[in-house]
C-alpha positions in Angstrom: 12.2 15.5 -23.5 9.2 17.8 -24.3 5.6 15.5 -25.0 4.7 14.9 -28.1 2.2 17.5 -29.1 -1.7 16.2 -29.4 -4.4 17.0 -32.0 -6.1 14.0 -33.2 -8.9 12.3 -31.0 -10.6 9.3 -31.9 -13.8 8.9 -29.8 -15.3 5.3 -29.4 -17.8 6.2 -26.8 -21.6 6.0 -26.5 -21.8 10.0 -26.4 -18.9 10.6 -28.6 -20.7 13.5 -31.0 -21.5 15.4 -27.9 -17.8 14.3 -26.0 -16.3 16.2 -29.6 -18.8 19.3 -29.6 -18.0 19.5 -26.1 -13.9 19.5 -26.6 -13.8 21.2 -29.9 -15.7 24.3 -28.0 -13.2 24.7 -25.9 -10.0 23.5 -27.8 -10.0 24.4 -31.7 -7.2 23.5 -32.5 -8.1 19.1 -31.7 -9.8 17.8 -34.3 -12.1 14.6 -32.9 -13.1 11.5 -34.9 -16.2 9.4 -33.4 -16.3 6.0 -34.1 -20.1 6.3 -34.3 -20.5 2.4 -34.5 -18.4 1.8 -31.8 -16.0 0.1 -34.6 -12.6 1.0 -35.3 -10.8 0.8 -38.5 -7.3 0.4 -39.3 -7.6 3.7 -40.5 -8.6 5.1 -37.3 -6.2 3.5 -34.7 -3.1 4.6 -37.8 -4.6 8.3 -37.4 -5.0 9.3 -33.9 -2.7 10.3 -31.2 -5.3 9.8 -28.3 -8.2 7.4 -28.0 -11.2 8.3 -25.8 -13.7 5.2 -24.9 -14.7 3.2 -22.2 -14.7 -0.5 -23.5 -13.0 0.1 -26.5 -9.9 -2.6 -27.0 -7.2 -1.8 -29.7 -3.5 -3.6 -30.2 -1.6 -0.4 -29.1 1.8 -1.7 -31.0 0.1 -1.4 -34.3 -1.0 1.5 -33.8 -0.5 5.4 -33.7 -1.9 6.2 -30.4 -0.1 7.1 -27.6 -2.6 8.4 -25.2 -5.6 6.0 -23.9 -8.5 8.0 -21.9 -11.2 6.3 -20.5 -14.5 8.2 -20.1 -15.6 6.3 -16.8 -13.3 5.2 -13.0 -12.6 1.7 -14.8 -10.5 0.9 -17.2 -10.5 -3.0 -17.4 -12.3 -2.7 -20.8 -9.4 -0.8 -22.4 -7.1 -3.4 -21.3 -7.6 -6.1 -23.2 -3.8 -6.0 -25.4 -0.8 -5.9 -23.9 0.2 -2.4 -23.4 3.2 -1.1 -25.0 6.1 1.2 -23.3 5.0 4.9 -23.4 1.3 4.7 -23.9 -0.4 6.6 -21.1 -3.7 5.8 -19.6 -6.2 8.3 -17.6 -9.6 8.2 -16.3 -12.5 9.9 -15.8 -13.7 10.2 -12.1 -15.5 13.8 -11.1 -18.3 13.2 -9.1 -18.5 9.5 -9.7 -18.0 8.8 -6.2 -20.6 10.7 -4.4 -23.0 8.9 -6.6 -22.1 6.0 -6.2 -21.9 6.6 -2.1 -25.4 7.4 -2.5 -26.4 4.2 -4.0 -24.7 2.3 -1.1 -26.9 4.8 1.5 -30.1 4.4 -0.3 -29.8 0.8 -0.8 -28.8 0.2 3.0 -31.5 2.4 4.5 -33.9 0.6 2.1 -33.0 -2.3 4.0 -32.8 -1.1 7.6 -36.0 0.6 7.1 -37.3 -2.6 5.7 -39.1 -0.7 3.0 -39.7 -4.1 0.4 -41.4 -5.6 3.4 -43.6 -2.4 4.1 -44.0 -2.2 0.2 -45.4 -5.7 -0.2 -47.4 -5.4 2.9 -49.6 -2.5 1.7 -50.0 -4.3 -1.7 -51.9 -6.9 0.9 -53.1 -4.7 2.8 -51.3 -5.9 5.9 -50.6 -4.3 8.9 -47.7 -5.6 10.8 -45.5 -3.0 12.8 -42.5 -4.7 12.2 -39.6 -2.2 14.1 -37.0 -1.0 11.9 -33.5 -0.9 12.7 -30.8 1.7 12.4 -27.7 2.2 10.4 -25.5 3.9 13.4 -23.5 1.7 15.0 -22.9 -0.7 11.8 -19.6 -2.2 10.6 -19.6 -1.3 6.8 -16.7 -3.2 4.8 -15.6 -1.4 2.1 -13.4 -3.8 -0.7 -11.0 -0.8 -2.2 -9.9 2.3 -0.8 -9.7 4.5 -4.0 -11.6 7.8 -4.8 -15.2 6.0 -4.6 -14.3 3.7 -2.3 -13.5 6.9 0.0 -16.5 8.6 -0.6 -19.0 5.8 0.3 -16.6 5.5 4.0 -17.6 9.1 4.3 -21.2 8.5 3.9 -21.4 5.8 6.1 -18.8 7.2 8.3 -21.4 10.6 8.7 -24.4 7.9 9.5 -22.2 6.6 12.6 -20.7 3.4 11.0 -17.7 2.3 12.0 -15.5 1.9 8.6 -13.2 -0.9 7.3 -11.4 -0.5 4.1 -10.2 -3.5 2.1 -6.5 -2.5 0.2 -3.5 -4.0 -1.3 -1.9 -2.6 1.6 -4.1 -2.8 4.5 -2.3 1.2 5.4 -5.0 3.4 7.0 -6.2 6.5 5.3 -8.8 9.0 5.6 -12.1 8.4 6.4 -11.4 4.8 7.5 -11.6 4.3 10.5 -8.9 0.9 9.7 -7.7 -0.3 6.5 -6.6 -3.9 6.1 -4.7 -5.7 3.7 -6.8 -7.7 1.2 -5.4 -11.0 2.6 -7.7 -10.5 5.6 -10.8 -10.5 4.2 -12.1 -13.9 4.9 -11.3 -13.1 8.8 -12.4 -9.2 8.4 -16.2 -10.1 7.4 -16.9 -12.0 10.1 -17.9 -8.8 11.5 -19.9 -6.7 9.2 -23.2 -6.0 8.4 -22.7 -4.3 5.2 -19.8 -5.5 2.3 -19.4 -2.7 -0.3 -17.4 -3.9 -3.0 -15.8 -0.8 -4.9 -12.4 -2.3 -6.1 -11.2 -2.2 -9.6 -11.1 -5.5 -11.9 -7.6 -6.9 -12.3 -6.8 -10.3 -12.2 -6.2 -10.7 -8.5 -9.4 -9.1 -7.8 -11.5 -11.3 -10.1 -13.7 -13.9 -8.3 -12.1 -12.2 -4.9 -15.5 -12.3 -3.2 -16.0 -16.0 -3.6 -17.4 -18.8 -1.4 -14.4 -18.7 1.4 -15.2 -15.1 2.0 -19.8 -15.5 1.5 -19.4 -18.3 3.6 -17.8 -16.2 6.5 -20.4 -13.4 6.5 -22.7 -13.6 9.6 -26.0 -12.3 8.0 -24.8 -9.1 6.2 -25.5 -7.4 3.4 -23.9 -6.7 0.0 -23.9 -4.3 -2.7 -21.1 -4.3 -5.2 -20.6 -0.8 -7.7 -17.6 -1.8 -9.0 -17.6 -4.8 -12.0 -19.8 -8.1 -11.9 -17.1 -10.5 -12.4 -15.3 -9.5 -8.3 -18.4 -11.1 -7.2 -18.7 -15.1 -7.6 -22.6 -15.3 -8.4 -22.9 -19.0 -7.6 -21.4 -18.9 -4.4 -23.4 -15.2 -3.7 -26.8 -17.7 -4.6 -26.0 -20.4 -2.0 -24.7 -18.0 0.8 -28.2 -16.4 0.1 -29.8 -19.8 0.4 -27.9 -19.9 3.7 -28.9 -16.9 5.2 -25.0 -15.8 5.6 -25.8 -12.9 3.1 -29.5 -12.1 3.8 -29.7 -9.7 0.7 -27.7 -7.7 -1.9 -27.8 -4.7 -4.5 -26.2 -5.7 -7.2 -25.4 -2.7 -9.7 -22.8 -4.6 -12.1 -22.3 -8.0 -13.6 -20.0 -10.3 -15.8 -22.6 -9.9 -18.6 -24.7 -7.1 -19.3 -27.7 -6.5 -19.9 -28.0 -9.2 -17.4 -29.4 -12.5 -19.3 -33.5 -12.7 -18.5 -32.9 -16.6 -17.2 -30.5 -15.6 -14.9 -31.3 -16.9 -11.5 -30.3 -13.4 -9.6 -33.4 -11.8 -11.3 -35.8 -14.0 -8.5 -33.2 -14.5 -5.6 -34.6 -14.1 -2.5 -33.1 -10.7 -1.1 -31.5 -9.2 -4.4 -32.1 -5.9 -6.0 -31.0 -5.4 -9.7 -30.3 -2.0 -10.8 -28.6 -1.8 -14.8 -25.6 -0.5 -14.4 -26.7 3.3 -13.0 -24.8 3.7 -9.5 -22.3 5.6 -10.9 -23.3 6.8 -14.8 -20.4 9.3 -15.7 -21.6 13.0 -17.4 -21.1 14.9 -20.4 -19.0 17.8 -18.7 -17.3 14.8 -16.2 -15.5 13.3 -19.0 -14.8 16.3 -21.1 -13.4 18.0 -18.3 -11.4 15.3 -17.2 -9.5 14.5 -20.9 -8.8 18.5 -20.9 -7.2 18.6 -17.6 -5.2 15.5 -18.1 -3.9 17.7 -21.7 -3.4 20.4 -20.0 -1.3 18.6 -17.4 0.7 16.6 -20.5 1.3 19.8 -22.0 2.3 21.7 -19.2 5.1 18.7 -18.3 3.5 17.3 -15.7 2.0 13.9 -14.7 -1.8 13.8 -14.3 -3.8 13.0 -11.1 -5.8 11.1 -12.8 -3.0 8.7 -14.6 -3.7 4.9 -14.1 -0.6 2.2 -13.9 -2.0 -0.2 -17.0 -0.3 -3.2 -15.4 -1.6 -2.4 -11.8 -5.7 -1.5 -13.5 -6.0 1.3 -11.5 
């Protein structure tokens, strides 16, 4: 059965007059609708054939939209209906991952190199030649095995880390160097000195990295790219308090901007960053939505297709 032919977009995105100028130019024939308020009307979701957002949640069954593409990796904030039979989901990824390996590399030499201590020594003007240590030779535990999951093994795989990645499946895959399942983590990070969490947010990942798994870290630290509410904050607080996790870079949480009276803006060892690791571009997520059309109307499946019961 051929698709459906597509021609009206509804944009509910934070660039959405540049996403349209940007898929007009190359497509005439779509017409694009921004939500410029980031509200949609009835009138809207009874209009379109494809929405475009990131965190934009619409009952699909009362609606004419058959297409749902998300403008960053993630799509838990499209997902908050149930999703009807024949409603396709895609995402954005392009260079997502390299960035956000980046991150995970800056933010771990940072604290090999012990630069916050040298930082706050010359604001003293203290000299203390304090040895830093190395990266190579590292375990790095990486929660989810997915595009930028993959590319932040690769970066630390190229320092001389030895890689773990955290699956559903636990089956190996390039550039692990050994995947295990996700029932294993307690046990696996034991072991390492840095746990990257880069899994989507479904509800069996929510709350995975909790007290069992903090509580089993032997002096490691943290960074999670991927969505605030994987990490349990309280129990990230007292394994701080422990020394268990002795510091973390924390890109993403349950609520943002992140409340001012939240304790994680003065624990010991935490770096805040709003949200930046992996900030998705202009041409990323144009680029993506045309391919993905292209595919449709070609016959063919996506790459870039997401399983809206799985998340990802």
């Amino acid at each position: 059965m051929p698709t459906p032919s597509i021609s009206r977009i509804l944009i509910c995105d934070r660039m959405g007059h540049q996403l349209a100028s940007y898929i007009t130019a190359r497509r005439s024939d779509l017409i694009c609708r921004v939500c410029s308020d980031g509200v949609m009307r009835d009138a809207d979701r009874l209009w379109a054939d494809v929405l475009i957002g990131f965190t934009t949640q619409v009952d699909l069954r009362t609606s004419s939209i058959r297409w749902v593409h998300s403008t960053g990796a993630g799509v838990d904030g499209l997902l908050g209906h149930p999703w009807p039979a024949g409603v396709s989901l895609t995402r954005t990824t392009g260079e997502l991952g390299d960035r956000i390996a980046e991150y995970c590399i800056g933010y771990a030499l940072a604290h090999t190199q012990r630069m916050a201590t040298f930082r706050l020594d010359q604001t003293r003007r203290r000299w203390d030649p304090l040895e830093p240590t190395t990266v190579k030779d590292t375990t790095v535990v990486i929660i989810g095995t997915g595009a930028v999951g993959s590319a932040i093994g690769a970066r630390f795989g190229a320092l001389g880390c030895h890689t773990v990645g955290v699956s559903r499946s636990g089956r190996l895959k390039p550039p692990f160097d050994q995947v295990r399942p996700v029932d294993n983590l307690t046990s696996i990070v034991s072991t390492a000195h840095w746990i990257i969490i880069s899994a989507p947010l479904t509800p069996e990942t929510h709350g995975l990295v909790g007290k069992s798994v903090l509580t089993g870290c032997q002096e490691a630290f943290l960074i999670n790219v991927a969505r605030g509410a994987l990490l349990d904050t309280t129990a990230l607080l007292t394994a701080l308090n422990a020394g268990t996790i002795v510091g973390a870079a924390l890109d993403v949480f349950e609520e943002e901007p992140l409340s001012s009276d939240s304790p994680l803006w003065s624990a010991p060892g935490v770096i805040i960053t709003p949200h930046v690791a992996g900030v998705t571009h202009l041409d990323e997520a144009g680029d993506a939505f045309l391919d993905a059309l292209a595919a449709r109307e070609s016959g063919k499946t996506p790459a870039t297709t997401v399983d809206p019961a799985r998340g990802y």
